[in-house]
C-alpha positions in Angstrom: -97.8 -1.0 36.0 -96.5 2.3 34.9 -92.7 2.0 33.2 -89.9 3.8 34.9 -88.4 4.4 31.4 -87.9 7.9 30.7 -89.7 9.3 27.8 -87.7 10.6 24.6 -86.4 14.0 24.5 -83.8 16.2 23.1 -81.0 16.6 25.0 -80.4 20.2 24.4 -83.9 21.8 24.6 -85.7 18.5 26.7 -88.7 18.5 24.5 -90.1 15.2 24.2 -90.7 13.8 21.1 -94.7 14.0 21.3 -93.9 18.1 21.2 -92.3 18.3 17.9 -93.5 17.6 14.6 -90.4 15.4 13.2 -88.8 12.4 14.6 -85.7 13.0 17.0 -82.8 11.9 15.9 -80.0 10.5 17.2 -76.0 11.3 17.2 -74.3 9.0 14.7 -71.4 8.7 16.7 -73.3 7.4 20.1 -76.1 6.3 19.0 -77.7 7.0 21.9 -77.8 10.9 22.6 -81.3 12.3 20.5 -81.6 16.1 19.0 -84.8 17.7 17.6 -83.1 20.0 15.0 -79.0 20.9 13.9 -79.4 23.9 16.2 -79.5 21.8 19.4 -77.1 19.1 18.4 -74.5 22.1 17.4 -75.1 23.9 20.6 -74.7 20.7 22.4 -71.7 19.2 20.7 -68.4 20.7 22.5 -69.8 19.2 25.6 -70.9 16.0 24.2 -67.8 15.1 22.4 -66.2 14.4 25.7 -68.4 11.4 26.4 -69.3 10.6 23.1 -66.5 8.3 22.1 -67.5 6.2 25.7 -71.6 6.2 24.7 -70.6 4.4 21.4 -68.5 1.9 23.1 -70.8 1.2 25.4 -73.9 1.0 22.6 -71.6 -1.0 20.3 -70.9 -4.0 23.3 -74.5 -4.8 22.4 -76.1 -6.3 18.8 -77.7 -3.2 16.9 -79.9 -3.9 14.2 -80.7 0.0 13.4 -79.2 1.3 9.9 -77.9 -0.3 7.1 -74.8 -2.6 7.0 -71.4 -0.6 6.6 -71.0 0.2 2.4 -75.0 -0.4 1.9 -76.4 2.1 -0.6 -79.7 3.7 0.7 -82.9 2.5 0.3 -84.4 2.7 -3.6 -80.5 3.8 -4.9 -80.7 1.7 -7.6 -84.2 2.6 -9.3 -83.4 6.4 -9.2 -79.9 5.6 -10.6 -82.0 3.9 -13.5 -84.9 6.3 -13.8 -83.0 9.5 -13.5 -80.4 8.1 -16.6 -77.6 7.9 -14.5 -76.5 4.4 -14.5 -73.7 4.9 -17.2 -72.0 7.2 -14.6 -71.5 9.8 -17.9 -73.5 12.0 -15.3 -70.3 14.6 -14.9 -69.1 14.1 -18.8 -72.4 15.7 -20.3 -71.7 19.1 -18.4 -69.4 22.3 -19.4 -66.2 22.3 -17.4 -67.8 25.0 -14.5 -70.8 23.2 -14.4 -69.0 19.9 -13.4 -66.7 21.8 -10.7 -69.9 23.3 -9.2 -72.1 19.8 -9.2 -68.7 18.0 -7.7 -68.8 20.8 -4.7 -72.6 20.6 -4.5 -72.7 17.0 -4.7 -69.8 17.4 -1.5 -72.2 19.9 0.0 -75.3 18.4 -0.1 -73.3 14.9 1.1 -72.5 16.7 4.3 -76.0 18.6 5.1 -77.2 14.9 4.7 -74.6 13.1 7.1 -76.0 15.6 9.9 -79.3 15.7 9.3 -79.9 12.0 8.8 -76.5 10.8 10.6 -76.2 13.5 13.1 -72.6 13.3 12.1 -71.0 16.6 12.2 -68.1 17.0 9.5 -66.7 20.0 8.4 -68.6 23.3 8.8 -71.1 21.3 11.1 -68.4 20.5 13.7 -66.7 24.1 13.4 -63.9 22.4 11.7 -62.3 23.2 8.2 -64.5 20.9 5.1 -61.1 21.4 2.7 -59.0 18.1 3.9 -63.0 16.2 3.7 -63.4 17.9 0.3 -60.2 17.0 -0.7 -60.5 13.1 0.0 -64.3 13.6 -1.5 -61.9 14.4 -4.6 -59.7 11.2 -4.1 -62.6 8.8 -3.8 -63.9 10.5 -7.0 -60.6 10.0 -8.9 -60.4 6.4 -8.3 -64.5 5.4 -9.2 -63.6 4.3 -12.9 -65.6 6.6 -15.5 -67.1 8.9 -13.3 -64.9 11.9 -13.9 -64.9 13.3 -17.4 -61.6 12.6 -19.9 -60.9 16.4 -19.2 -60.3 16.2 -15.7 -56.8 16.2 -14.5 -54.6 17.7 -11.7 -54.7 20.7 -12.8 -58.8 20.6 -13.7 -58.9 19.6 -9.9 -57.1 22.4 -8.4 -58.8 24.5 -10.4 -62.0 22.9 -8.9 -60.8 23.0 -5.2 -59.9 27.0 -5.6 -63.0 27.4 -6.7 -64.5 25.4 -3.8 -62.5 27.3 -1.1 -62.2 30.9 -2.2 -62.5 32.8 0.6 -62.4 35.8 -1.5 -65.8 35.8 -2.9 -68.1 34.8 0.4 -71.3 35.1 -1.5 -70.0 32.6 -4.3 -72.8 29.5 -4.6 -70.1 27.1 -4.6 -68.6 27.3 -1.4 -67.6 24.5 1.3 -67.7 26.8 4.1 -71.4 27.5 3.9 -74.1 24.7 4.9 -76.4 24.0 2.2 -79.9 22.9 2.2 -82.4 20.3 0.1 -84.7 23.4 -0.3 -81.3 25.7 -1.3 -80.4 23.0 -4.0 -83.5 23.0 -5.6 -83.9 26.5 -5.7 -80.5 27.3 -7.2 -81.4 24.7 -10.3 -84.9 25.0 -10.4 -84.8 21.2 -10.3 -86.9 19.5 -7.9 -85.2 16.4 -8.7 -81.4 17.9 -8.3 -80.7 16.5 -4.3 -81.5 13.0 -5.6 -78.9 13.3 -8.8 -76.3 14.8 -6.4 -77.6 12.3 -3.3 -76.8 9.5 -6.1 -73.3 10.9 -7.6 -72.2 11.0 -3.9 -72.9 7.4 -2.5 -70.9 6.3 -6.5 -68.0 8.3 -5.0 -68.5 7.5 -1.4 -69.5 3.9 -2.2 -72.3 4.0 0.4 -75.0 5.7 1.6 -75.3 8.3 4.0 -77.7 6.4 6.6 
């Protein structure tokens, strides 16, 4: 007998999931709402947030198995924290005093393109909302991780680092909160293909998690 169950689809553009080459994915908040691409959950999301907060009470009455447990690093963190030589968390002292800001706002950057593509969570510049007061508590978990900030960096190093971060001055700086950045954008600025996963890594040491 035929199910009644309605077939996957975004809820924006209604194509079902055998149309599209990726997987949908689904809003981090709800848990149940599904998106094929940033475009349609961003169109969608000033109407969903008013029923958003419900779906997730309503998802969370029941056991969920999907994604890892609250404060779980993601999958393989470990062996690219080894292989990639950044296990001593000396990551950030190695680099000039620029160079640090710039990886701490990329690594911030690259932490939010993440949390919407892969948690369809939409912080900051992805919800239309201002990513200082996000970047500025990314800068307060950093502070308190022991050794991960270089001997040099103090309250002043830091405001020097969020001016630099949010100066609305210069809008075609690389290191700038207010824009979206992309895997492809990252690896392109460094000509390091393996740049996302050193940033990826420095993030979930500062966040203490991982972004799935």
């Amino acid at each position: 007998m035929a199910s009644d169950s309605p077939l996957p689809s975004c809820a924006t553009c209604h194509k079902f999931q055998a149309e599209l080459p990726q997987s949908l994915k689904r809003c981090a908040g709800c848990q149940t709402t599904l998106y094929c691409s940033r475009e349609c959950q961003k169109q969608d999301w000033r109407q969903h947030k008013r029923v958003c907060t419900s779906q997730a009470s309503s998802h969370q009455a029941s056991p969920s198995t999907s994604g890892p447990p609250a404060g779980a690093h993601n999958p393989g963190f470990n062996a690219v924290n080894s292989v990639l030589g950044l296990s001593n968390d000396d990551y950030l002292h190695k680099l000039p005093e620029k160079d640090g800001f710039i990886q701490l706002i990329d690594c911030f950057r690259m932490r939010m393109e993440d949390e919407y593509v892969y948690g369809g969570n939409n912080f900051g510049v992805y919800g239309d909302d201002s990513p200082v007061p996000l970047f500025k508590e990314f800068l307060d978990l950093a502070e308190k991780r022991d050794k991960l900030l270089p001997s040099w960096w103090n309250k002043k190093k830091r405001q020097e680092c969020e001016r630099l971060a949010d100066n609305q001055s210069d809008r075609y700086q690389w290191a700038d909160i207010h824009s979206a950045v992309e895997k492809s954008d990252i690896i392109e600025h460094y000509g390091d293909g393996m740049m996302p996963m050193k940033l990826r890594v420095l993030g979930e040491k500062i966040y203490g998690k991982g972004f799935m």
